[in-house]
ROKENU-76711 format. One line per field, with one value per residue: residue in one letter; y, z, x of N, C-alpha, C in turn. Coordinates in Angstrom, 2 decimals, padded with zeros to 5 digits, always signed. Layout:
BEGIN
code: [a:...]
n.py: [Y:...]
n.pz: [Z:...]
n.px: [X:...]
ca.py: [Y:...]
ca.pz: [Z:...]
ca.px: [X:...]
c.py: [Y:...]
c.pz: [Z:...]
c.px: [X:...]
END
This chain:
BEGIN
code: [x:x:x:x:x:x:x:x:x:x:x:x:x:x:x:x:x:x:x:x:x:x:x:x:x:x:x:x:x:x:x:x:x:x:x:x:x:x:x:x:x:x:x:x:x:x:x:x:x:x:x:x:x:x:x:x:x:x:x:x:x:x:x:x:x:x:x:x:x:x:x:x:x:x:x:x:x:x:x:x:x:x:x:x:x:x:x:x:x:x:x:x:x:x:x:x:x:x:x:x:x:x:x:x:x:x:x:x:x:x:x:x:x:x:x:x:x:x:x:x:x:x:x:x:x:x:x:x:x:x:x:x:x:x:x:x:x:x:x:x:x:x:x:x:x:x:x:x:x:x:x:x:x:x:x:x:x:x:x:x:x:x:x:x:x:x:x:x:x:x:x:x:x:x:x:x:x:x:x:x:x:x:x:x:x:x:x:x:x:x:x:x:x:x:x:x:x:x:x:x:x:x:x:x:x:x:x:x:x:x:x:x:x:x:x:x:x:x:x:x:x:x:x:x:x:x:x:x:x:x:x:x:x:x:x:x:x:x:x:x:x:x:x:x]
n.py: [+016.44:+016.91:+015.85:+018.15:+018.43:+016.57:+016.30:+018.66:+017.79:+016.63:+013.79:+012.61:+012.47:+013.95:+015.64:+014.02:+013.09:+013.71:+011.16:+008.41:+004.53:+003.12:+003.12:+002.75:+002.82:+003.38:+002.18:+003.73:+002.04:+001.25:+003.97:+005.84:+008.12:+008.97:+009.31:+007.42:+005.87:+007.17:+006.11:+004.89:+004.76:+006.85:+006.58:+002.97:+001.92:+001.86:+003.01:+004.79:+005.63:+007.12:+007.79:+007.54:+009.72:+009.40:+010.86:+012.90:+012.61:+013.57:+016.10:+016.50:+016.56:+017.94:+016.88:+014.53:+011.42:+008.55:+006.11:+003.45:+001.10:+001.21:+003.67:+005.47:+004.14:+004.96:+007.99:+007.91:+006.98:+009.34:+010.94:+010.49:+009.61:+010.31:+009.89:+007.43:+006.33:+004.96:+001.60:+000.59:-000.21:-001.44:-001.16:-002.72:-002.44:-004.81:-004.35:-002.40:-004.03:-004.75:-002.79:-001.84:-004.15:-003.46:-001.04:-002.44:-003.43:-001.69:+000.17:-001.51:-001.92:+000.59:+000.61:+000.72:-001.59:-002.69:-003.40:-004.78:-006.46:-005.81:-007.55:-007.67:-009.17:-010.43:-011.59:-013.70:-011.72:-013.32:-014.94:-013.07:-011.66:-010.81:-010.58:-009.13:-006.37:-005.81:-006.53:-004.62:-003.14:-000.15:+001.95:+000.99:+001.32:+004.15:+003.25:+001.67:+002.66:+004.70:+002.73:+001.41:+004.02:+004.23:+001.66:+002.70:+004.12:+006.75:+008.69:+009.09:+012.02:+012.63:+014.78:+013.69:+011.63:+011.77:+012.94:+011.42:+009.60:+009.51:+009.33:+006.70:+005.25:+005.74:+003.60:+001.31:+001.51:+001.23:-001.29:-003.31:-003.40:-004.49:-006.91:-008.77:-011.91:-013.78:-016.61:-016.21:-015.05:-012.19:-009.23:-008.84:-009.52:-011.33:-010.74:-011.73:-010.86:-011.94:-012.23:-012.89:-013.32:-012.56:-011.99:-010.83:-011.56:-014.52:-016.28:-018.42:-018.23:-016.58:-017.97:-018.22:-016.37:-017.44:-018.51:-016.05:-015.49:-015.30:-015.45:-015.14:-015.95:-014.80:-014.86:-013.12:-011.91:-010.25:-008.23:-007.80:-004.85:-004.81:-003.93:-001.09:-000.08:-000.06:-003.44:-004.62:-007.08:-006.68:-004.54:-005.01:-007.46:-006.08:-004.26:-006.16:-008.03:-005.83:-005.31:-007.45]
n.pz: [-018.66:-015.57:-013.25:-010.71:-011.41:-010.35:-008.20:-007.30:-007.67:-005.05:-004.44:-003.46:-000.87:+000.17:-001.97:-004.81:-005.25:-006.19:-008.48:-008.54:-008.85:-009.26:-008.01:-004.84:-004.57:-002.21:-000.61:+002.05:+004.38:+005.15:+005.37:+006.29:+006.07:+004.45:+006.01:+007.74:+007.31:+008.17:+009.41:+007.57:+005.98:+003.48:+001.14:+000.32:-000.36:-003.22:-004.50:-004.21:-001.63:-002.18:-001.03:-001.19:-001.35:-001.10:-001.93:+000.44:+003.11:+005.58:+004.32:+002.31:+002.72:+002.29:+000.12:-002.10:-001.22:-002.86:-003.86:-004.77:-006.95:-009.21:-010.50:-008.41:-009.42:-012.17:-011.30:-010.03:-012.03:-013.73:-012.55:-011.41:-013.57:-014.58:-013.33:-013.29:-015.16:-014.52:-012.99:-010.74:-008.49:-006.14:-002.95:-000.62:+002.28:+004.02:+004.06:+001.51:-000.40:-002.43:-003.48:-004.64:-006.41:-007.65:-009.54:-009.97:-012.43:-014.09:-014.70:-015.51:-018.06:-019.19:-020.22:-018.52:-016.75:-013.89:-011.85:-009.38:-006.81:-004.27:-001.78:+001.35:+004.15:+003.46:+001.97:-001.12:-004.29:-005.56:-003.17:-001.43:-000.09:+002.56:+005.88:+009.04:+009.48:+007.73:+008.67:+010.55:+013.16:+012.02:+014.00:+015.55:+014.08:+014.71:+016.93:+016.03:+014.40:+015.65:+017.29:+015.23:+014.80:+017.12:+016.72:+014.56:+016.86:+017.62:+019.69:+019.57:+019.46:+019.45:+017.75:+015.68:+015.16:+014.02:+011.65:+010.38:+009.15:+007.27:+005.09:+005.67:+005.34:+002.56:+002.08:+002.50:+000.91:-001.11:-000.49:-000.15:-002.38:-004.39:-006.65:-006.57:-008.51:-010.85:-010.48:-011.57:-013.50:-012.10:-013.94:-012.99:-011.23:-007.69:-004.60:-001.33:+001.63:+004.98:+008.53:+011.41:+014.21:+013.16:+014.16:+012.60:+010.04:+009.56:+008.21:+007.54:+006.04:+003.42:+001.59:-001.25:-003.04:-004.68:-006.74:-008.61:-009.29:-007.42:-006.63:-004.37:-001.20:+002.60:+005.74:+007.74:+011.46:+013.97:+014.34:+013.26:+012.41:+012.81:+010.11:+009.98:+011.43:+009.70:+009.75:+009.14:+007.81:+006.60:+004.95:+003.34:+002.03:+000.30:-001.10:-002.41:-003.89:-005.71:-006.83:-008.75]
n.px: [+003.79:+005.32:+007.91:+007.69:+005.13:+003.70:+004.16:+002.92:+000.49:-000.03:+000.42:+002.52:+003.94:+006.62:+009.23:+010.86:+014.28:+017.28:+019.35:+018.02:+018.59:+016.21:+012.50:+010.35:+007.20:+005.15:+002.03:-000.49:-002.44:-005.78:-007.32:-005.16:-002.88:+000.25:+002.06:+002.37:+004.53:+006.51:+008.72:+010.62:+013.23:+015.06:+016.01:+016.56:+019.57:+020.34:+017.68:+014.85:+012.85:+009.00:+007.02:+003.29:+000.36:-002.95:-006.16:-008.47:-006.73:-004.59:-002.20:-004.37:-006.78:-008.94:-009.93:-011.73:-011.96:-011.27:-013.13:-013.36:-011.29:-010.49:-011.08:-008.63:-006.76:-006.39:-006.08:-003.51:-001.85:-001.71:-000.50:+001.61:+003.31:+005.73:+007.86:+007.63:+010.38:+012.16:+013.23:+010.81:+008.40:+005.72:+004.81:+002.73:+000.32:-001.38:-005.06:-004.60:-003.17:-004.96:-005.70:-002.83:-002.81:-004.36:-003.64:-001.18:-002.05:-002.88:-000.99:+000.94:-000.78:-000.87:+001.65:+003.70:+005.61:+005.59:+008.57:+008.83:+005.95:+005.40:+003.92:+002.36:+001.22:-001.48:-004.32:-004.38:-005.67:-008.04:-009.33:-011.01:-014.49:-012.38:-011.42:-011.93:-012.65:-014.57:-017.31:-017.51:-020.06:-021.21:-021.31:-019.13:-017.27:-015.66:-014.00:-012.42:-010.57:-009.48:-007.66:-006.26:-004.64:-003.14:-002.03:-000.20:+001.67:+000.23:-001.97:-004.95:-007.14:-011.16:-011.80:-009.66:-010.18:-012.65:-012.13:-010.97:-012.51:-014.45:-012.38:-011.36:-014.36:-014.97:-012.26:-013.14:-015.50:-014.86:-013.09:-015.19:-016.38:-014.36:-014.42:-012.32:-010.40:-009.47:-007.39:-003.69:-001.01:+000.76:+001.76:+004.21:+007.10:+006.10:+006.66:+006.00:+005.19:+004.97:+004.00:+005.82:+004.29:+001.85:-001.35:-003.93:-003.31:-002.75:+000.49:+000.29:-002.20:-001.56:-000.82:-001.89:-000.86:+000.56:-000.69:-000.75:+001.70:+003.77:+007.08:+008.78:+008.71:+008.49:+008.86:+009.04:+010.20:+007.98:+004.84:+001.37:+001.81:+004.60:+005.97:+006.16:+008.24:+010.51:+012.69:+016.05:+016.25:+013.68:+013.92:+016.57:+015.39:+014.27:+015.80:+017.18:+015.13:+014.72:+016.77:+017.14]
ca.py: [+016.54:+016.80:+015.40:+019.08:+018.44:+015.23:+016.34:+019.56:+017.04:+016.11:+012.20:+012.64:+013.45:+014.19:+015.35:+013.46:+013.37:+012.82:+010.28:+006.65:+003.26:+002.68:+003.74:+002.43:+003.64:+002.83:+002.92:+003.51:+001.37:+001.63:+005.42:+006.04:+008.86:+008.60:+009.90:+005.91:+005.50:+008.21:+005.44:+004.45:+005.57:+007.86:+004.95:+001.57:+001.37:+002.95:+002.93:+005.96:+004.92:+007.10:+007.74:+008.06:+010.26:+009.24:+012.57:+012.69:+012.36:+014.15:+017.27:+016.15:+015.88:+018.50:+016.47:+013.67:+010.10:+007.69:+004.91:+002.31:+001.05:+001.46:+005.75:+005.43:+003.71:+006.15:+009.00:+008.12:+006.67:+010.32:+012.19:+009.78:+008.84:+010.68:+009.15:+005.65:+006.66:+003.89:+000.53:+000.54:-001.35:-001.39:-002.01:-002.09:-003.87:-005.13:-004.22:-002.05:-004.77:-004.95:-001.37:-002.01:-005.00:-002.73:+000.10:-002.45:-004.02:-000.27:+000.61:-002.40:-002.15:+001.41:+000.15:+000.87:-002.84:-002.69:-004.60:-006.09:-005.99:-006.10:-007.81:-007.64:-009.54:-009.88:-012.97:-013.34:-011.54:-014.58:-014.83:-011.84:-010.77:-011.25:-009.37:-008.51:-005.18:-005.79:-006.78:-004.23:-002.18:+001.29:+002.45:+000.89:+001.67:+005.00:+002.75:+000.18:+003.78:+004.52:+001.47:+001.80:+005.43:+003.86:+001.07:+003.95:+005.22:+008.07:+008.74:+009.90:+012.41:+012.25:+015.22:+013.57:+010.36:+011.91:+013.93:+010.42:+008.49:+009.78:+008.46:+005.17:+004.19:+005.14:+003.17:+000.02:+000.67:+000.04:-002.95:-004.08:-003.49:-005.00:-008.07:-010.01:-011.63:-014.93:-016.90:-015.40:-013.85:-010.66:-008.62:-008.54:-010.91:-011.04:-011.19:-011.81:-010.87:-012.81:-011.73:-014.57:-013.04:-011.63:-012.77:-010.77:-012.49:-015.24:-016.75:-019.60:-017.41:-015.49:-018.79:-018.26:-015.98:-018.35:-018.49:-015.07:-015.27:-015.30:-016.00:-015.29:-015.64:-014.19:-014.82:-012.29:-011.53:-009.17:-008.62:-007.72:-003.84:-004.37:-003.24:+000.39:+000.15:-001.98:-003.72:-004.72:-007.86:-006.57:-003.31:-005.98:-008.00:-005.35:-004.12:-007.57:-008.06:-004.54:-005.74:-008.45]
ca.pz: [-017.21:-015.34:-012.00:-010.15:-011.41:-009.96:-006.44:-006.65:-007.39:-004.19:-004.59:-003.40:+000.61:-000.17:-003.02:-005.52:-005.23:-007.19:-009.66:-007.96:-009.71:-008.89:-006.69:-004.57:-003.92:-000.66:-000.46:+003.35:+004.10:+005.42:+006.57:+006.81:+005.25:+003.63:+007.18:+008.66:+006.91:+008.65:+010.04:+006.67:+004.80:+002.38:+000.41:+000.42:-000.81:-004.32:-004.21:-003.44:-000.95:-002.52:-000.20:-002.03:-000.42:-001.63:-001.40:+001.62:+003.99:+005.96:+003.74:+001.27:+003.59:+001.99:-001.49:-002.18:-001.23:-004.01:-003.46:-005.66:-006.72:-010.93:-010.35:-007.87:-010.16:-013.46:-010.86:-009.84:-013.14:-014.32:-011.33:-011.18:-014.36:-015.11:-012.79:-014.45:-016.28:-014.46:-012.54:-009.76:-007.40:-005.52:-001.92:+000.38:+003.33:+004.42:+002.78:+000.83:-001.29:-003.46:-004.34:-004.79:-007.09:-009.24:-009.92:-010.84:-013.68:-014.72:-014.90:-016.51:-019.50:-019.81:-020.68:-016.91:-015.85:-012.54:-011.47:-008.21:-006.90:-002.49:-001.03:+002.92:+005.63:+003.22:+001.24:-002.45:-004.79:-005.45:-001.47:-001.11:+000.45:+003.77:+006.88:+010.15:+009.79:+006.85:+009.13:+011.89:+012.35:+011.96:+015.35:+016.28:+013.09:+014.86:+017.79:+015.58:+013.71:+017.20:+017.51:+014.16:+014.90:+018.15:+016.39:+014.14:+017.53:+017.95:+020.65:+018.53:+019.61:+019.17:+016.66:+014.75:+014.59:+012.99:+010.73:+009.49:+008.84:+005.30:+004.12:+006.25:+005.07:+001.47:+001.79:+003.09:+000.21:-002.14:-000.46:-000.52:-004.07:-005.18:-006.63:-006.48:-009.24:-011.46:-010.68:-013.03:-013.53:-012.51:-015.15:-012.73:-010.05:-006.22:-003.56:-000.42:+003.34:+006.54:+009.88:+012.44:+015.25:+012.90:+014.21:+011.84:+008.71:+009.62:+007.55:+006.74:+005.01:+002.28:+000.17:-002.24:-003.87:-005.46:-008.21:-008.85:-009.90:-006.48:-007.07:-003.40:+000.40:+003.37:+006.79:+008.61:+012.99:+014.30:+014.56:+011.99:+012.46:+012.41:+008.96:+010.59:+011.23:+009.14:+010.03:+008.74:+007.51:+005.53:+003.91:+002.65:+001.06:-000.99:-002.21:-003.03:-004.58:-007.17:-008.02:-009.55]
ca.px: [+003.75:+006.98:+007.44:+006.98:+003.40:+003.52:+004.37:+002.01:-001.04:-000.26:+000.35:+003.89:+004.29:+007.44:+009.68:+011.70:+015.94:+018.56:+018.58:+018.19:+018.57:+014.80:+012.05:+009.54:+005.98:+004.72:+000.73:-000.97:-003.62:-007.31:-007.53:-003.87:-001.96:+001.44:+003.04:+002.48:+006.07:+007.88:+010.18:+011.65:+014.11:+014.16:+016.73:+017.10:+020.78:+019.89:+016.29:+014.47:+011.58:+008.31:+004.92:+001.87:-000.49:-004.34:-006.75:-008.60:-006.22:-003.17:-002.52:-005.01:-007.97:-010.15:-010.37:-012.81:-011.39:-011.48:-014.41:-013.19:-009.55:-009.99:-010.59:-007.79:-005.39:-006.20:-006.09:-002.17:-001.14:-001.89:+000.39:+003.10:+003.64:+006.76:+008.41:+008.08:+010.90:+013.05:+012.37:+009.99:+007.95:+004.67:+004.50:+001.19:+000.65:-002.90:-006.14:-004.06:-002.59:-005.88:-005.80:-001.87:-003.05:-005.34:-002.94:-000.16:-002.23:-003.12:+000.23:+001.46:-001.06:-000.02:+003.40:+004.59:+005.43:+006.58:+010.00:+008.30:+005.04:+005.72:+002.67:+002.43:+000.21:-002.89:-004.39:-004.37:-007.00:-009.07:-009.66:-012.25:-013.78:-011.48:-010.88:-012.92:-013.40:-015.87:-018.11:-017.61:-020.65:-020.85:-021.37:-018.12:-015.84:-014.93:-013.17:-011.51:-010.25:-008.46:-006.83:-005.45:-003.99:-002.36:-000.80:+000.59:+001.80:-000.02:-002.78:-006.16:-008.49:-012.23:-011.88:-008.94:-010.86:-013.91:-011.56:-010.43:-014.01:-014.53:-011.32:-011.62:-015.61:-014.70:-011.76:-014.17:-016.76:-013.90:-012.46:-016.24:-016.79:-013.26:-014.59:-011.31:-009.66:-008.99:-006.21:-003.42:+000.42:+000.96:+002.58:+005.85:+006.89:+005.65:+007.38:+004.79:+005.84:+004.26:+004.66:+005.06:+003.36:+000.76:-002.76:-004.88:-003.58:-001.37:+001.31:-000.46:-003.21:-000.94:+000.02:-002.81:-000.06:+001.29:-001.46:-000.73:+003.64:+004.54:+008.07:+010.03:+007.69:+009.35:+007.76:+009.69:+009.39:+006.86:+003.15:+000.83:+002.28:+006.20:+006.66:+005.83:+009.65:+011.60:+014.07:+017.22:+016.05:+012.85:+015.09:+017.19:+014.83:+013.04:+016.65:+017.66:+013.78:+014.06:+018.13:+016.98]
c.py: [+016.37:+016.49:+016.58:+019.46:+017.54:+015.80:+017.67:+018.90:+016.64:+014.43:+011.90:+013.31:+014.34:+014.68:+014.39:+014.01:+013.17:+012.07:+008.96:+005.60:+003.15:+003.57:+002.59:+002.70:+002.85:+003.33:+002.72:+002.80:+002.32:+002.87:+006.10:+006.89:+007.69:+008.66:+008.70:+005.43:+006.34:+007.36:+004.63:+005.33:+006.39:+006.82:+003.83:+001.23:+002.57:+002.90:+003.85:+005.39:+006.67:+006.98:+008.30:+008.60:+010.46:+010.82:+011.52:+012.43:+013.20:+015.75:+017.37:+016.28:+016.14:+017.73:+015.16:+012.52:+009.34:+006.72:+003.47:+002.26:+001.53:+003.45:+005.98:+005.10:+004.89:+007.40:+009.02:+008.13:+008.26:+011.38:+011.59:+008.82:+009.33:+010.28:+007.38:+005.81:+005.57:+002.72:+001.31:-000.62:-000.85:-001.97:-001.90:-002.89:-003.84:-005.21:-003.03:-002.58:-004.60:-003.59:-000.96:-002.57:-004.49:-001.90:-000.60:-002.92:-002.64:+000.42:+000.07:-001.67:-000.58:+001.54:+000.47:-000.45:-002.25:-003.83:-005.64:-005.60:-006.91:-006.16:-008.33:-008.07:-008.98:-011.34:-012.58:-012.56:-012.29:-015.19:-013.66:-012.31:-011.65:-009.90:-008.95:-007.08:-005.02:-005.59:-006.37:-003.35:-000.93:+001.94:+002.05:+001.19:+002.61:+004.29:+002.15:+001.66:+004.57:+003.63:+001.66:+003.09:+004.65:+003.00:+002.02:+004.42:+006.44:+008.13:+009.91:+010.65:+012.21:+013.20:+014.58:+011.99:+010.50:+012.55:+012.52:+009.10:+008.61:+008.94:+006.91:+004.55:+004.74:+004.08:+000.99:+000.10:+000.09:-000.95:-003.80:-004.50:-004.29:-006.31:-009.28:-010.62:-013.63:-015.28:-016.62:-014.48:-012.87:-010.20:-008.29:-009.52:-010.30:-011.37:-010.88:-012.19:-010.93:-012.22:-012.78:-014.07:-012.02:-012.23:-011.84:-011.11:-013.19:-015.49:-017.66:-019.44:-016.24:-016.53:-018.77:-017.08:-016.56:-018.92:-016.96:-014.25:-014.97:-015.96:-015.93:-014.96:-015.20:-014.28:-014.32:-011.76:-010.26:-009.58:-007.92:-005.90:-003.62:-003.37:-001.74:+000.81:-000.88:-002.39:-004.37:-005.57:-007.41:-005.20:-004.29:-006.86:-007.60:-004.74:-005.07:-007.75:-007.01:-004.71:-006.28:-008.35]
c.pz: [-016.64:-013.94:-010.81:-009.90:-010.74:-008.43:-006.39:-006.66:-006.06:-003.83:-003.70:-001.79:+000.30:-001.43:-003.48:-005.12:-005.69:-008.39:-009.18:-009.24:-009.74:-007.69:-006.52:-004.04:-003.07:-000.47:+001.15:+003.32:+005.13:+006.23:+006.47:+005.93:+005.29:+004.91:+007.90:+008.13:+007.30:+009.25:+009.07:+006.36:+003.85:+001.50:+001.28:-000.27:-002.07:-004.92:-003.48:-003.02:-001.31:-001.50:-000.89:-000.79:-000.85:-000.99:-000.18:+003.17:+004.19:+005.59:+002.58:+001.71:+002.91:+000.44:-001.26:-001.89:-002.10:-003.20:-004.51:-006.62:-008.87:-010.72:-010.13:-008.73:-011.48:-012.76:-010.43:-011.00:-013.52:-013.55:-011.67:-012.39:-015.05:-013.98:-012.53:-015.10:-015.52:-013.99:-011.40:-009.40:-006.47:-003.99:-000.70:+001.41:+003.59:+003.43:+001.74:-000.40:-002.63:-004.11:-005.37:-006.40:-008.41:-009.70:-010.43:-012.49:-014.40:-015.37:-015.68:-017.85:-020.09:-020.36:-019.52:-016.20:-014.97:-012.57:-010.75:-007.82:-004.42:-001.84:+000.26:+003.93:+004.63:+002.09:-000.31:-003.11:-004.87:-004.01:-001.04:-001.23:+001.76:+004.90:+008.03:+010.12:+009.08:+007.75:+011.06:+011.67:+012.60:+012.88:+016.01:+015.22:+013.84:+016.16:+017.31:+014.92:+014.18:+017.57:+016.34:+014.11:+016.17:+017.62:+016.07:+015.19:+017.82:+018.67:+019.68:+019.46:+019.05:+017.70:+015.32:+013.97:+013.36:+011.88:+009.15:+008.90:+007.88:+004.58:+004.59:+005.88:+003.40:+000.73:+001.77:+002.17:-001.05:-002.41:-000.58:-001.41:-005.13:-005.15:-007.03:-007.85:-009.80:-011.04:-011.75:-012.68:-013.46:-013.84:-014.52:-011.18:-008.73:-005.65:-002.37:+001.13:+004.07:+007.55:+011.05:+013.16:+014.54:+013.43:+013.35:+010.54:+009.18:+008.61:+006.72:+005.31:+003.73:+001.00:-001.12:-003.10:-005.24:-006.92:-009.08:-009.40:-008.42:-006.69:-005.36:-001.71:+001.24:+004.96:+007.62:+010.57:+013.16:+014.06:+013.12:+011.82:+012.58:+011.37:+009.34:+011.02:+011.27:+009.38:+009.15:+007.21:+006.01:+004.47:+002.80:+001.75:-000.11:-001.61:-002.86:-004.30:-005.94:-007.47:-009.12:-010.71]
c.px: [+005.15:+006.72:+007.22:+005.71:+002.93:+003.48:+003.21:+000.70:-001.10:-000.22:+001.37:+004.46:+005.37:+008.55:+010.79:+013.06:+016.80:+018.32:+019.08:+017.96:+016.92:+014.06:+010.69:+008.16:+005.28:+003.10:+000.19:-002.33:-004.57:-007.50:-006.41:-003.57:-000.51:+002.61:+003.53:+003.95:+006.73:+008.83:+011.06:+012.08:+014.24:+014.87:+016.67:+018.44:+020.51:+018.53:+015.52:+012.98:+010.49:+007.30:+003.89:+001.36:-001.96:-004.70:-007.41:-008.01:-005.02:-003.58:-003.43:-006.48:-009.47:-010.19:-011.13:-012.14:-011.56:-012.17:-014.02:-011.90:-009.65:-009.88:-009.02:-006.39:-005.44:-005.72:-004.04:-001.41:-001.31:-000.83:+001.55:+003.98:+005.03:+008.13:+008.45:+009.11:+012.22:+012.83:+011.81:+009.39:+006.88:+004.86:+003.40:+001.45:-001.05:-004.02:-005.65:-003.01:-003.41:-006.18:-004.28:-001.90:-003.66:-004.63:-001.61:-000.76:-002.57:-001.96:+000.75:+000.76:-000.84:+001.47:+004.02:+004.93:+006.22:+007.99:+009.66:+007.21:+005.51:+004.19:+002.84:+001.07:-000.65:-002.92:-004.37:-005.82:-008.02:-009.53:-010.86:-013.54:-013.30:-011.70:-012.35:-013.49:-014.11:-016.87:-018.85:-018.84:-020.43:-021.08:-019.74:-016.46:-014.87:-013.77:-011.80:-010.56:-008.86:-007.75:-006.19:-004.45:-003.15:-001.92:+000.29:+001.68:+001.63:-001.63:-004.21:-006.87:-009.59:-012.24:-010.88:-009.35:-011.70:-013.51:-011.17:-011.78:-013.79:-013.59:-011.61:-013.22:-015.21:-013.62:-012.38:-014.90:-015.37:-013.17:-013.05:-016.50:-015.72:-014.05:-013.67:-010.78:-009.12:-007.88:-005.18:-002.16:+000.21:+001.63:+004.06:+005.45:+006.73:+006.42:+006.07:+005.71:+004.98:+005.13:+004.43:+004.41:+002.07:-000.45:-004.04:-004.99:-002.34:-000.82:+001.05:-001.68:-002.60:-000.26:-000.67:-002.04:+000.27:+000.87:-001.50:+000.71:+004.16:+006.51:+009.17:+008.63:+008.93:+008.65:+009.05:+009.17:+009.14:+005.50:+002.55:+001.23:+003.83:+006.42:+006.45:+007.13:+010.14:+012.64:+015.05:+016.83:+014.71:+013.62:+015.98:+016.62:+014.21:+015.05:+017.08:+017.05:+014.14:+015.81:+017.94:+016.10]
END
């Protein structure tokens, strides 16, 4: 497989460039295409920043969404695996950590250890399940759906809402079905970023890392949607993070 195959599976918003020290793959959470990062970088210094693009979504829309994070992880490890060919690094933010979480131990035991594993505003595995919108019901998902597209910054229509359900309730049965996770070393060290003004996972709620190789926290300012453009301060920490 060569990485041309890699980007026509579609995994890959974007193509590959050059030849960077490292790269980082950036996964979108609950619903979200790969596009919710159009305000990074394409580098971090020498670090090529990487957007996964799950099916179901964006330019992907018409393919089946993955329902559960083990598919999901065999299904990338199989696209993007030729581009393991130097360090790397995982970074999710939200309920996208635990799909993050399953695709690095997949990777690892394929002989892919990651360098760093970038966990953002979300509690440890052994914490599940977590999070309000479990328990939103399904008459009102398509609202909460809209609010999520306007953090994004972008003003949803009713058709672009309903365009995005599919991906957003299979992404909910597989955050349902993740049944969480022994205390226990990653296979590469954590670094775990807090957002002070986050109120849907505070700061206080992300130390349960720490049973998991947390090795560097970071409680950086903004709300639970900063990292949507990073600033100085978090760019810096993830090149610092995949030097080392």
């Amino acid at each position: 497989m060569t990485v041309d195959t890699a980007r026509a599976n579609g995994w890959l918003l974007r193509p590959v460039e050059g030849d960077p020290a490292a790269r980082l793959f950036c996964l979108p959470y609950l619903g979200a295409g790969a596009s919710m990062y159009h305000r990074w970088p394409r580098r971090i210094g020498e670090v090529e920043v990487c957007l996964l693009q799950p099916p179901g979504r964006e330019n992907r829309l018409l393919e089946p969404a993955h329902q559960a994070y083990e598919p999901f992880a065999e299904d990338l490890l199989a696209a993007v695996e030729p581009l393991l060919d130097r360090p790397y690094a995982l970074f999710a933010h939200c309920n996208s950590v635990f799909a993050a979480y399953v695709v690095a131990l997949r990777l690892a035991a394929a002989g892919h250890r990651p360098r760093r594993f970038f966990a953002s505003s979300m509690v440890a595995p052994d914490q599940v399940p977590f999070g309000s919108l479990l328990d939103v019901p399904a008459d009102r998902l398509p609202e909460v759906v809209a609010d999520l597209m306007r953090a994004r910054g972008t003003e949803p229509s009713p058709e672009i809402v309903e365009l995005a359900m599919e991906a957003v309730e299979s992404d909910l049965r597989a955050y349902r079905d993740f049944g969480g996770a022994a205390p226990a070393p990653m296979p590469c060290p954590v670094t775990v970023l807090s957002w002070r003004d986050d109120r849907t996972v505070p700061p206080s709620l992300t130390t349960g890392w720490t049973r998991f190789g947390q090795d560097r926290a970071v409680s950086l300012d903004g709300d639970h949607w900063a990292f949507l453009d990073p600033s100085p301060a978090l760019l810096r920490i993830i090149a610092e993070d995949l030097a080392g």
